[in-house]
N, C-alpha and C positions, 0 to 999 in steps of 0.2 A: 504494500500500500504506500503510495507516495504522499507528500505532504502538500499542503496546498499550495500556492502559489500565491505571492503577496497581491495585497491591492495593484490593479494602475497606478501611477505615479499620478497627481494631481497636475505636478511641474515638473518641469527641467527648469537645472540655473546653469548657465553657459562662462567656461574659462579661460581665457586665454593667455598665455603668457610666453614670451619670448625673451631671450637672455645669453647668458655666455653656459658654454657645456660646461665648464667648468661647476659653473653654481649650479646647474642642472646635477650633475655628479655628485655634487657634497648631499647626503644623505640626510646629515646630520636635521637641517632645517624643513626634512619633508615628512622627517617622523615625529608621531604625536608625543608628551611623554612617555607611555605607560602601553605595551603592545597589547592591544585585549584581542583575544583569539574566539571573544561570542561575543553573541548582543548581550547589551545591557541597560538597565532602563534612559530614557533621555538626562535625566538630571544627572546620573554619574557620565555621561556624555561631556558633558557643560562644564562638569569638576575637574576631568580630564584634560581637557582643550585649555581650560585657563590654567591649567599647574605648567603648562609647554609655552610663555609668554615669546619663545625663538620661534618655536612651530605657529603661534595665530602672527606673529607680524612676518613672516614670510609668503609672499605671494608666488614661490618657486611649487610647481604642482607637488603633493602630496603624495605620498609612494603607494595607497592604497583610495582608488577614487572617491569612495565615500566621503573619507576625512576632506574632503573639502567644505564637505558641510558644516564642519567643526568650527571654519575661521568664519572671520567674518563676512557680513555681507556687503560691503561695501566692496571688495574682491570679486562678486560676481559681475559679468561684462552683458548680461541679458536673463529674463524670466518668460519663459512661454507656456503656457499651459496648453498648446497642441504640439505633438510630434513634429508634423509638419511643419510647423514653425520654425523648430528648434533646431530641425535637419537641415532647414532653408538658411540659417544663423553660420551652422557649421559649412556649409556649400560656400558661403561667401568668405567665412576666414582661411578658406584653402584656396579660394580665388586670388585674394588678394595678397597670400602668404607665397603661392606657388612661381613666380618670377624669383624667389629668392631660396629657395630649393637647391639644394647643392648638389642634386643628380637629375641626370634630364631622366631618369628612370621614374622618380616620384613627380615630375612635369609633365610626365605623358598623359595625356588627355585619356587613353583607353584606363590606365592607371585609376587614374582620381574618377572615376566614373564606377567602377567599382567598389572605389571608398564611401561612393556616392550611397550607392545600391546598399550596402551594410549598413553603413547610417542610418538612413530610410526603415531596416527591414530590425533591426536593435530598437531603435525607439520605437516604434511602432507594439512592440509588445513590453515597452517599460524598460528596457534595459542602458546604460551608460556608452555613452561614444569617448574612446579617447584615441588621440592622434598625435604623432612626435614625429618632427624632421629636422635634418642637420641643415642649417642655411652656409647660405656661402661667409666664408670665414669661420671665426670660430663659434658660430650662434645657434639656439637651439628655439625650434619654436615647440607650445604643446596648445591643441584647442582639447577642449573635453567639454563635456554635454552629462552632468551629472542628474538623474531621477532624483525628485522628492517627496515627499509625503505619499510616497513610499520608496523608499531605496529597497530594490533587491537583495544587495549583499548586507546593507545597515540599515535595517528596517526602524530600529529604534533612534539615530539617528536625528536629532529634531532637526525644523528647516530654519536655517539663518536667519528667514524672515521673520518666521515667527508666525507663520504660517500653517493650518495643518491640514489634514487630509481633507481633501473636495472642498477646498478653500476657494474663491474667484484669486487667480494671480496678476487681476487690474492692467487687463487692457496693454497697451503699451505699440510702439511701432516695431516691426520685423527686425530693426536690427538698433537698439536705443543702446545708448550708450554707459547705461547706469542703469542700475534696478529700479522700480519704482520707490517709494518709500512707503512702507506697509503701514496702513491701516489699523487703528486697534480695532477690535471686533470680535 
């Protein structure tokens, strides 16, 4: 007998970050303090995330995607509460990332079309997009597209906004450039 399957996500919060490999490599800043290996309720979440003050001011992606959710929200780069949105979000920072691509192999249009397709076919049933490529020189970019209110892998997990499941995640345009600022409610 298998176990159920979590909620739909209500949202995706969208990531982007670009840097030197270097700081992409150091670990040190992408892990939270304390490795928890299961869920655990939201408020030891919240005790977690502020005991690590290196891990919430690093905006370097986070070695396990959930813990994004951990830092703050002011680090998200977009909120969608349809897939399709959020896929359309991710389509566009590989558009405008991919001139700086440091293989014509991840340039190829058959390529990213593909990435395209998983994108699409991951969100679409709730799951996290993430993407990493070497730019020319020594830079690293990373987009990720993380589920909330319900994450799959950290279901417990609260939403930076503050947020919770079957929340409205207010409207906004296809590709804004900050979060909304959430509503109490």
């Amino acid at each position: 007998m298998t176990a159920p399957l979590p909620p739909m996500p209500s949202h995706w919060h969208c990531y982007r970050w670009t840097g030197e490999r270097r700081t992409y490599d150091d670990e040190s800043a992408r892990r939270p303090p304390h490795r928890v290996v299961e869920d655990i309720p939201p408020q030891e979440w919240k005790r977690i995330a502020a005991a690590g003050p290196a891990f919430m001011a690093s905006d370097v992606p986070p070695l396990e995607v959930p813990h994004w959710l951990l830092r703050p929200a002011r680090m998200i780069k977009a909120t969608f509460e349809a897939p399709d949105k959020a896929a359309a979000w991710y389509r566009h920072q590989i558009s405008e990332l991919s001139p700086s691509f440091l293989t014509d192999h991840d340039k190829a249009p058959s390529r990213q079309a593909g990435w395209f397709a998983m994108v699409d076919d991951r969100l679409s049933w709730g799951g996290d997009v993430v993407g990493g490529w070497y730019l020319r020189g020594t830079g690293f970019a990373s987009i990720q597209v993380v589920a909330c209110s319900t994450n799959r892998i950290r279901p417990t997990i609260p939403c930076p906004m503050g947020r919770k499941a079957g929340s409205a995640a207010g409207g906004g345009s296809a590709f804004p450039a900050r979060p909304a600022v959430p509503t109490a409610g």
